[in-house]
C-alpha positions in Angstrom: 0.0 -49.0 49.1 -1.5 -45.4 48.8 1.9 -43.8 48.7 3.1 -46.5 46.2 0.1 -46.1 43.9 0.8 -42.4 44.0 4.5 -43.1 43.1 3.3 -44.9 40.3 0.7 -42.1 38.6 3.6 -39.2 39.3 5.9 -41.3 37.4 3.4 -42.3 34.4 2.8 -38.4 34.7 6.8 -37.8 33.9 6.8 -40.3 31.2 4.0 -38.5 30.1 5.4 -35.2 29.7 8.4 -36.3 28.6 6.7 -38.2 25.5 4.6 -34.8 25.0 7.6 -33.1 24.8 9.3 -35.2 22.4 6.3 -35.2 20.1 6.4 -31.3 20.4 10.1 -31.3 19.3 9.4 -34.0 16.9 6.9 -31.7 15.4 7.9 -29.5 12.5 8.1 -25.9 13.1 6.0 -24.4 10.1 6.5 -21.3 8.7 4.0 -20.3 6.0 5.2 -18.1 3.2 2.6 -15.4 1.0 4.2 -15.0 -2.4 2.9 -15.1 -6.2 3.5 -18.2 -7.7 1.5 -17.4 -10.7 0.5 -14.2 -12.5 2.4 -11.2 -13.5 4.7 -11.6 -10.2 5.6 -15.3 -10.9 9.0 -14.9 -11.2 10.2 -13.1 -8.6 7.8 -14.5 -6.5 9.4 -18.2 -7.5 12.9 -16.7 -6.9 11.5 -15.4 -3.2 10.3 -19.1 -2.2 13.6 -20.3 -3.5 15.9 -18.5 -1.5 13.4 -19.0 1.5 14.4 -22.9 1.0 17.6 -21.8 0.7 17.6 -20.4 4.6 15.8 -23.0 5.7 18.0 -25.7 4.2 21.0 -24.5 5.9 19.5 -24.0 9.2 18.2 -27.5 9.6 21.0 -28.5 8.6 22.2 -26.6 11.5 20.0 -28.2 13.9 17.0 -26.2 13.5 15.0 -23.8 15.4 14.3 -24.6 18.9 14.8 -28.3 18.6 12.5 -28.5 15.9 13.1 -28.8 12.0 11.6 -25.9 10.1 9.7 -26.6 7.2 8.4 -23.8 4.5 4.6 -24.2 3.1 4.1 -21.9 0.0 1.1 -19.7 -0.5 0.3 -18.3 -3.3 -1.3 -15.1 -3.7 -1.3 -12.4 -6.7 -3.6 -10.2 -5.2 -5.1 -9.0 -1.3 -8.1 -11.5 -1.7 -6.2 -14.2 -2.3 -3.8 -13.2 0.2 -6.0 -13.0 3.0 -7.3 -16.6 1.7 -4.0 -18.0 1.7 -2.9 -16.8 5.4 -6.5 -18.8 6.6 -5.6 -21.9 4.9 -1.7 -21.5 6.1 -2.5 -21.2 9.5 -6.2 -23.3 10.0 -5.0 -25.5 7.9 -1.3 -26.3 7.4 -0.7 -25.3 11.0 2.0 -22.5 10.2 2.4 -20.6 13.2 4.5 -17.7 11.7 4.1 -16.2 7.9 6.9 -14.4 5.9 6.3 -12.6 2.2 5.8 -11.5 -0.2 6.2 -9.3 -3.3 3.8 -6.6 -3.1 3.1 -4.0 -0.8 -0.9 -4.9 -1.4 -0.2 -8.1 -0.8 1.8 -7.6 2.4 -1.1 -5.5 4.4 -3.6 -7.8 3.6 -1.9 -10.9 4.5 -0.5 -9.0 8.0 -3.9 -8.4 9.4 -5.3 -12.1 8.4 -2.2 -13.3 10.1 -3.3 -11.2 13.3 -7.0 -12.5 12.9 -4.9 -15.5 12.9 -2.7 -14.5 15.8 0.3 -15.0 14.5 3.6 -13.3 13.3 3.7 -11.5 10.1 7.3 -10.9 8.9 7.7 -9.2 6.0 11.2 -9.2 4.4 10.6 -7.5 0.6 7.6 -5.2 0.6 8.5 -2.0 0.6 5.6 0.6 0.8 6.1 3.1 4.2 2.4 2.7 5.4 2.9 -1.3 6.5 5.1 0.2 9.1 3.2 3.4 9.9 0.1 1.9 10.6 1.5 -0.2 13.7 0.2 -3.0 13.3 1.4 -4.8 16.6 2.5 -8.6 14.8 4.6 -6.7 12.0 8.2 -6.9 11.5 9.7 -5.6 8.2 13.3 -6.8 8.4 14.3 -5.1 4.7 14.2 -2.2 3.7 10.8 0.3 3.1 10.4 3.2 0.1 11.7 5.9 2.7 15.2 3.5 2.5 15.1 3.0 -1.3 13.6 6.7 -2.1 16.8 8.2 -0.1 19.3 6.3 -1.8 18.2 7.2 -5.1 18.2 10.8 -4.1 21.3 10.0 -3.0 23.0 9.2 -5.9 21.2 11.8 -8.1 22.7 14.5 -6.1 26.2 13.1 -5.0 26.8 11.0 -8.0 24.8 11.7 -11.5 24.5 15.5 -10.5 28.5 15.3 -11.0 28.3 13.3 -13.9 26.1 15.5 -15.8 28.4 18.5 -14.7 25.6 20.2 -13.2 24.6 21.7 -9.6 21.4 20.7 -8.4 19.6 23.3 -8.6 20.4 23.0 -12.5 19.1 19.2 -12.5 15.6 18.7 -13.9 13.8 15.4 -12.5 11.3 13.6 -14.2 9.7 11.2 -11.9 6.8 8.0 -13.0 5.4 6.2 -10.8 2.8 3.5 -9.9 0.3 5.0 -8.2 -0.3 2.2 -5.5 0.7 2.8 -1.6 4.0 1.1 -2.8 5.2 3.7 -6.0 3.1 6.2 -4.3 5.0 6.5 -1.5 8.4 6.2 -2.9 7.9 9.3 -5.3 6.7 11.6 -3.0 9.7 10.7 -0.3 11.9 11.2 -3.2 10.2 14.2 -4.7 10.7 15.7 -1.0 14.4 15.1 -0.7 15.3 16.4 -4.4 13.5 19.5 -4.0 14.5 20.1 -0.3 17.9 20.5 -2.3 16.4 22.7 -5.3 16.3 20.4 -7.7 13.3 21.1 -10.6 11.0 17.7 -9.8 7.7 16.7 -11.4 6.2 13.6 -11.4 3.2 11.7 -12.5 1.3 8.2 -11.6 -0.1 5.8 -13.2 -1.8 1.8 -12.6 0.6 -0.6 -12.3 -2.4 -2.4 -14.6 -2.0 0.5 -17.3 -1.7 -1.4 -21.5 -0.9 2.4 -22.7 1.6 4.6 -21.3 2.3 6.4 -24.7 0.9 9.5 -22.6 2.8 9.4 -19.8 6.3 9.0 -21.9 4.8 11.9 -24.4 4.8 14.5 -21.1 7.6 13.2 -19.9 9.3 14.3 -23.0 8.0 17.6 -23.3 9.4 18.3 -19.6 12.9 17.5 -21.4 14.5 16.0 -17.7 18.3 15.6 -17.0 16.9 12.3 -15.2 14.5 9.8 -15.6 13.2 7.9 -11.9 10.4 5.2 -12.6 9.1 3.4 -9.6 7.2 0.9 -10.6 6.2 -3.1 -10.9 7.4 -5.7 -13.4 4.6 -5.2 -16.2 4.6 -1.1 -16.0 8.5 -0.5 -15.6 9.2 -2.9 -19.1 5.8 -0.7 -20.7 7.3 2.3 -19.9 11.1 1.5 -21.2 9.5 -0.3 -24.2 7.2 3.2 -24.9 10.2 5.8 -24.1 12.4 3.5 -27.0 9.6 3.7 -29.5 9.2 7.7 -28.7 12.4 8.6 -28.4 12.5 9.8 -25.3 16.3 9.3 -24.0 17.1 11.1 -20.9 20.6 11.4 -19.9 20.4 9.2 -16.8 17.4 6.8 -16.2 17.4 5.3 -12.8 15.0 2.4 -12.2 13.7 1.9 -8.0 13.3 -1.2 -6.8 13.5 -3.7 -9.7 14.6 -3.7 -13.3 18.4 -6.2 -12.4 16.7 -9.4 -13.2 17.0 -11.6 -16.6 13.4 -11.2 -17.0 14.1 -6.8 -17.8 16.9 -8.6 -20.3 14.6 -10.5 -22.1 11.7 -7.8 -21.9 13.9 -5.3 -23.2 17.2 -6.2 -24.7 20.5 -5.9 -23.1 21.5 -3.0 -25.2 19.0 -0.8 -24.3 19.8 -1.3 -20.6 23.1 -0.5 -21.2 24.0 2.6 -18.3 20.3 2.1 -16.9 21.0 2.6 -12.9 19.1 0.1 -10.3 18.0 0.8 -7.2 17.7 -2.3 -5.8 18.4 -5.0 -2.8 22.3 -5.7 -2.7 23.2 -9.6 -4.0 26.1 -9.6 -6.3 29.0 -7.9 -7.5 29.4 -5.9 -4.3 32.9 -5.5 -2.8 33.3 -7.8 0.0 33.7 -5.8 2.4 30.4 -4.5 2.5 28.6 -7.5 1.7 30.6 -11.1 2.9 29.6 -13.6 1.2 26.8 -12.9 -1.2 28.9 -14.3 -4.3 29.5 -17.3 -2.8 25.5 -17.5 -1.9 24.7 -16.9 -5.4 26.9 -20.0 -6.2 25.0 -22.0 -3.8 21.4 -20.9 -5.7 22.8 -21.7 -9.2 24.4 -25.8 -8.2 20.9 -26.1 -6.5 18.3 -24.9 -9.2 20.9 -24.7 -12.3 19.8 -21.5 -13.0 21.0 -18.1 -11.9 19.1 -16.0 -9.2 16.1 -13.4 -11.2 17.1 -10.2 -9.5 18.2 -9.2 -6.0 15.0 -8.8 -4.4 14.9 -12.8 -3.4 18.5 -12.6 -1.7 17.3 -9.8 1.0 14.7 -12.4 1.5 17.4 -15.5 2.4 18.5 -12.6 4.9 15.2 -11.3 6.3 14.4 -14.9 7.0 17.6 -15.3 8.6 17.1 -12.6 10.7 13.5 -13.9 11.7 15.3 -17.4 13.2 17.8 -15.3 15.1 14.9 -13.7 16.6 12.8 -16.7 17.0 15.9 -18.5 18.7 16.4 -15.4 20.9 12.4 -15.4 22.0 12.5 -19.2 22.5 8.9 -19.5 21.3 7.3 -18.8 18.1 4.6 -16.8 19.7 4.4 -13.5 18.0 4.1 -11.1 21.2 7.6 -12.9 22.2 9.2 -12.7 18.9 8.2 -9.2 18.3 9.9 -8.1 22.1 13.5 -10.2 21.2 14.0 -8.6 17.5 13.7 -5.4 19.6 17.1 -6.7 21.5 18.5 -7.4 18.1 21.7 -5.1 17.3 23.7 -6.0 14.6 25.8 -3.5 12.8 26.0 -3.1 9.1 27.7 -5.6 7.2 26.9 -8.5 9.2 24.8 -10.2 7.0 25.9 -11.2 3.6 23.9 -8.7 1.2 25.5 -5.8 3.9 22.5 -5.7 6.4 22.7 -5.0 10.1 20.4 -5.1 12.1 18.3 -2.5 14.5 14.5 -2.1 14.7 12.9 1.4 15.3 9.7 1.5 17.5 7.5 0.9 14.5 9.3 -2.5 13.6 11.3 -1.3 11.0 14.9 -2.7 10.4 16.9 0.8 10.2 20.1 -0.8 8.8 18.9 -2.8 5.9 19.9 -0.3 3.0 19.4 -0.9 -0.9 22.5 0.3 -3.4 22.4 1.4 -6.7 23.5 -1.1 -9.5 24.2 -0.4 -13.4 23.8 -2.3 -16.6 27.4 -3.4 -17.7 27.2 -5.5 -20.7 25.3 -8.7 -19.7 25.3 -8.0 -16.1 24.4 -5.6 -13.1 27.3 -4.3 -11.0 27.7 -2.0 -8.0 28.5 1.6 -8.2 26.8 3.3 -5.5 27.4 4.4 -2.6 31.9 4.0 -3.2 31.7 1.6 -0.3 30.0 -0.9 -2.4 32.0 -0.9 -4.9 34.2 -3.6 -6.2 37.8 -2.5 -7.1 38.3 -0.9 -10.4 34.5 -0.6 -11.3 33.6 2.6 -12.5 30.2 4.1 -13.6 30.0 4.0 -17.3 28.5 6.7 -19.8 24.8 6.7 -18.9 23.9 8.0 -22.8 20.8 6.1 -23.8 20.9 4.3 -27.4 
């Protein structure tokens, strides 16, 4: 009887653990995701959550992540404060037991080190400033690319494309570079400033808050320095100031290159498409890339328009689908969502460039930064941004067109 009673509670045990089991797969696997859904940063910060859904969409559809379907809870947060609140409400809360973002580089370290108080992953896919990797914070991942990626490329194409273009050597070129003087536009002038004059090219630059109403004073010296090139590294509400301020001066440098926004509808409307007209774009590949380099990303941007009839804002949201992409590869590859786990398999990761569709690879460095996720440069042509740098990225037949300013 002893032996059969104990028969009895071993099987009960089984069933048991079987049921828990099932429940646990049952259970949706939540991923919280830090981005502004109102304020100044609404809509790109909308676009982000949208492509999110996007990646999650087609991977439950897929089967999901570890038996589990994955379900996205929004957090919004337009500045660190409410960043830190959101991760604490996410995770106490909701029960999210990873968080992605976000928008802004501000917003990115403050909601990292909540999410470690939290202890979980932090996985940033669009902030861009150097220092969220250089600190080492040990849950981080940055699976796009950081300022050092975005600063080289537009140094890149100043010297082995516009420096051409103007029919000067560098060493001839004069630079004029504005930027926000955050951690994020901070850090992207100064990398760039190193690489221009490291190849004797005349630089000077000057910051300003991304909060600045006046910037008739930076656009006034900016016009006494009388540069070849313009490079502005900035946010949403400074960038469209300080294009709105150079028209109404008439300050028109022969090349104006804007880093790490300026491709979306919302510059169009801010601006006016004729005043864009030859404006360069550093910026996140998406659309009107040659195929070859990026597989797929037209067909993607399809996808976004039949499901929220309207077109993507800019590019920043698309290397967001892919960063979150990236993130389930790793997850599926770690078999657990714990962040120590998940951190140790995107190490393994080793993709090369191109695999993903906006042309990403994939290869973290010992800080947890994705080396192969690179930006391109775009231009305004007519009503739309296409590719022109590097040539690799280029559809057939495009060309870079006259850069003169109206």
């Amino acid at each position: 009887m002893k032996w059969a009673f104990t028969q009895k509670a071993a099987a009960f045990a089984v069933t048991a653990l079987l049921a828990t089991t099932a429940l646990a797969q049952d259970k949706p696997l939540k991923i919280g995701a830090i981005i502004p859904n109102t304020g100044g940063m609404a809509v790109l910060g909308n676009d982000l959550g949208n492509w999110y859904e996007i990646a999650v969409q087609q991977r439950n559809a897929n089967g999901g992540l570890l038996g589990r379907k994955i379900e996205l809870v929004r957090g919004d947060a337009v500045n660190p404060q409410e960043a830190i609140a959101a991760v604490e409400r996410l995770v106490g809360r909701e029960g999210t037991e990873i968080v992605i973002g976000t928008i802004a580089s501000s917003l990115s370290q403050a909601a990292s080190e909540a999410a470690l108080s939290n202890n979980v992953l932090f996985w940033e896919t669009g902030s861009l400033a150097k220092d969220l990797t250089e600190r080492g914070l040990p849950n981080f991942v940055r699976s796009g690319p950081s300022t050092v990626n975005f600063a080289k490329t537009a140094a890149d194409a100043v010297l082995n494309m516009l420096a051409g273009e103007l029919g000067k050597a560098p060493k001839d070129l004069k630079v004029w570079m504005e930027h926000e003087s955050s951690n994020y536009g901070t850090s992207l002038a100064e990398e760039q400033q190193r690489v221009l004059k490291e190849a004797g090219v005349k630089v000077e630059r000057l910051g300003h808050a991304a909060s600045a109403v006046d910037l008739t004073d930076s656009i006034l010296r900016a016009k006494k320095f009388n540069p070849d090139i313009w490079l502005i590294s900035g946010y949403v509400g400074d960038t469209h100031l300080l294009l709105r301020t150079a028209r109404e001066q008439g300050f028109a440098p022969s090349a104006v290159i804007l880093v790490g926004l300026g491709d979306s509808r919302e510059t169009v409307e801010a601006i006016g498409q004729d005043y864009l007209q030859g404006i360069l774009v550093v910026t996140y590949p998406r659309h009107e890339v040659n195929s070859s380099y990026a597989r797929g990303a037209d067909e993607l941007s399809a996808l976004y328009v039949e499901k929220y009839r309207q077109q993507p804002v800019g590019n920043s949201g698309f290397g967001g689908y892919v960063g979150l992409n990236i993130l389930f590869n790793a997850i599926e590859a770690a078999k657990t969502t714990k962040w120590e786990a998940v951190v140790a398999a995107a190490k393994t990761l080793d993709a090369p460039v191109g695999t993903f569709a906006n042309g990403y690879g994939v290869h973290f460095d010992d800080k947890m930064q994705n080396t192969r996720a690179n930006p391109i440069v775009y231009q305004w042509q007519g009503d739309k941004t296409v590719a022109v740098f590097p040539d690799v990225a280029r559809k057939e037949g495009v060309k870079l067109k006259s850069l003169a300013r109206p």
